[in-house]
C-alpha positions in Angstrom: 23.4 -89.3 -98.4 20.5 -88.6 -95.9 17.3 -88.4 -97.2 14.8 -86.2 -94.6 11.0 -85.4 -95.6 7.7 -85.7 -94.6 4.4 -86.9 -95.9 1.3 -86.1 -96.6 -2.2 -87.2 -97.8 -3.8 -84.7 -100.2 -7.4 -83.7 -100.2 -8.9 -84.7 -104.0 -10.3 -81.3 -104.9 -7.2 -79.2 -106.2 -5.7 -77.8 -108.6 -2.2 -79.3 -108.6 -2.1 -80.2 -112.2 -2.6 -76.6 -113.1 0.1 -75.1 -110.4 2.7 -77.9 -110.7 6.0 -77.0 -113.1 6.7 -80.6 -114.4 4.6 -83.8 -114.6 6.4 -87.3 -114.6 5.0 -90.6 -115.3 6.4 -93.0 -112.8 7.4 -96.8 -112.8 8.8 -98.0 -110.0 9.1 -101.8 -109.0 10.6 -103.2 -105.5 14.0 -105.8 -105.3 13.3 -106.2 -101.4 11.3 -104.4 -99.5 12.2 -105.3 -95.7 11.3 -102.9 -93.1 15.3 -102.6 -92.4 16.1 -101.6 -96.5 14.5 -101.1 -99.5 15.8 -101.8 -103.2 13.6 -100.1 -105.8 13.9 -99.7 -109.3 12.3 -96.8 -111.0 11.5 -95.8 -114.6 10.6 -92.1 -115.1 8.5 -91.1 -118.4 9.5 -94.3 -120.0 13.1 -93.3 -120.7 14.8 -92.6 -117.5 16.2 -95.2 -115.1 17.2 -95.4 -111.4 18.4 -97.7 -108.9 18.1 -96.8 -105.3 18.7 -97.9 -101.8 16.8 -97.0 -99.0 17.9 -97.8 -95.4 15.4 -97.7 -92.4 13.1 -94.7 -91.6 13.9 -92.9 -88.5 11.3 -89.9 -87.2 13.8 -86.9 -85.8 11.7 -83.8 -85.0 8.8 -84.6 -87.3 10.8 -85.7 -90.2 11.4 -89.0 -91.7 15.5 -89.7 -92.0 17.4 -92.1 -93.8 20.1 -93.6 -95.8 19.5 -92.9 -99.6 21.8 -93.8 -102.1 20.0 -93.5 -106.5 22.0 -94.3 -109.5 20.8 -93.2 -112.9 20.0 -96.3 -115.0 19.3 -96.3 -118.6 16.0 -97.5 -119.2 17.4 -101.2 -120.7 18.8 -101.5 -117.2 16.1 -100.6 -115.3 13.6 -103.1 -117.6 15.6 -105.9 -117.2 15.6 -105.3 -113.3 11.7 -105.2 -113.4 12.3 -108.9 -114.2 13.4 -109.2 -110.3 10.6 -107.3 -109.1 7.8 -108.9 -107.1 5.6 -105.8 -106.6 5.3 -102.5 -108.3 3.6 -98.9 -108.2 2.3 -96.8 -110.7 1.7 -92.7 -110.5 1.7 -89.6 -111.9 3.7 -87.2 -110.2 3.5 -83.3 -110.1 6.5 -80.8 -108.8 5.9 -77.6 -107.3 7.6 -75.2 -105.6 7.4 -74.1 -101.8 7.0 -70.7 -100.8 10.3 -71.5 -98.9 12.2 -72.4 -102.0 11.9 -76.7 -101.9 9.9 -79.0 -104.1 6.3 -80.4 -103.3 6.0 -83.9 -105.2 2.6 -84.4 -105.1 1.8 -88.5 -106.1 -1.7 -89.5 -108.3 -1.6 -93.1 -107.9 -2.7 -95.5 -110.7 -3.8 -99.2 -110.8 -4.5 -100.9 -107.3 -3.8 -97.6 -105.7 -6.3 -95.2 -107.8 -7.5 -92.3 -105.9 -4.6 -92.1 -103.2 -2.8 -88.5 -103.7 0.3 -88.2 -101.2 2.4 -85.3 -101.3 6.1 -85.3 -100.0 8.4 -82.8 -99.4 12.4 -83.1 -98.8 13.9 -80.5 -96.3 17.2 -79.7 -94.4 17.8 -81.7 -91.3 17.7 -77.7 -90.1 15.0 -76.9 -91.1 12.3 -76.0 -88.5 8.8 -77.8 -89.5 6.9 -75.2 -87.6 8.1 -73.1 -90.5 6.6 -74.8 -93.4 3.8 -72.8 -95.0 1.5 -75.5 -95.9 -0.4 -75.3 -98.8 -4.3 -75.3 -99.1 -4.5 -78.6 -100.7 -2.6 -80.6 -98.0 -5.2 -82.9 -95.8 -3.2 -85.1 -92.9 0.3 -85.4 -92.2 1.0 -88.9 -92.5 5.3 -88.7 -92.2 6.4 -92.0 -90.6 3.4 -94.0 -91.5 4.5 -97.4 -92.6 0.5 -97.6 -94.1 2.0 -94.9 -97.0 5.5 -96.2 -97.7 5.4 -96.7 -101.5 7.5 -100.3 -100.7 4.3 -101.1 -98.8 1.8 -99.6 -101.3 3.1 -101.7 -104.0 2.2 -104.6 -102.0 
């Protein structure tokens, strides 16, 4: 499976917790983290697990793409993988809808990363980025930034 989006830092004055449909408390720790794949293990609202691949980031017409392949986990699973994780992340993240039908996840980071707020946005490899309606809150696109790769933020 292909994963395409792009991504963005987020000015700090908003109101994305009051606009966003569904809040999740995120967990994720990193297996390997090598610029040619990632392994990351993630635990959502202390209950949900997942396991996912990454391959390497490509930029095609603005957009990051690559090879993404997430297994749902149960949450033992996912704890004992922690135990092979050498770096983690921490955030809060908030869904909302585009006015072109997708899903804004906007990140709060926690711990080392407090204050960073990235938002990402998954599109069709079709879809024309001079398109996107973007919202009010968004500050600088920062798609294909290695400086905002979560692998790297855990670090």
């Amino acid at each position: 499976m292909k994963e395409i989006e792009m991504k963005f830092l987020v000015k700090e004055e908003n109101n994305i917790k009051e606009i966003s449909y569904e809040s999740q408390e995120i967990k994720q720790g990193y297996i390997c983290d090598d610029p040619e794949r990632t392994v990351r293990v993630r635990l959502i609202n202390n209950h949900r697990g997942f396991l996912t691949i990454k391959g390497k980031s490509k930029i095609i017409d603005g957009k990051d793409s690559r090879l993404e392949i997430e297994k749902e986990i149960t949450k033992e699973e996912a704890e004992s993988l922690f135990i092979l994780c050498k770096n983690f992340i921490h955030k809060i993240r908030h869904k909302i809808k585009s006015k072109e039908g997708f899903v804004w996840e906007v990140d709060f980071f926690l711990g080392k990363n407090e204050g960073l707020i990235l938002a990402e946005i998954e599109l069709p490899e079709e879809f024309n980025i001079n398109e996107l309606n973007y919202p009010k809150w968004i500050k600088e696109n920062v798609t294909g930034n290695p400086e905002y790769y979560n692998s790297n933020l855990s670090k």
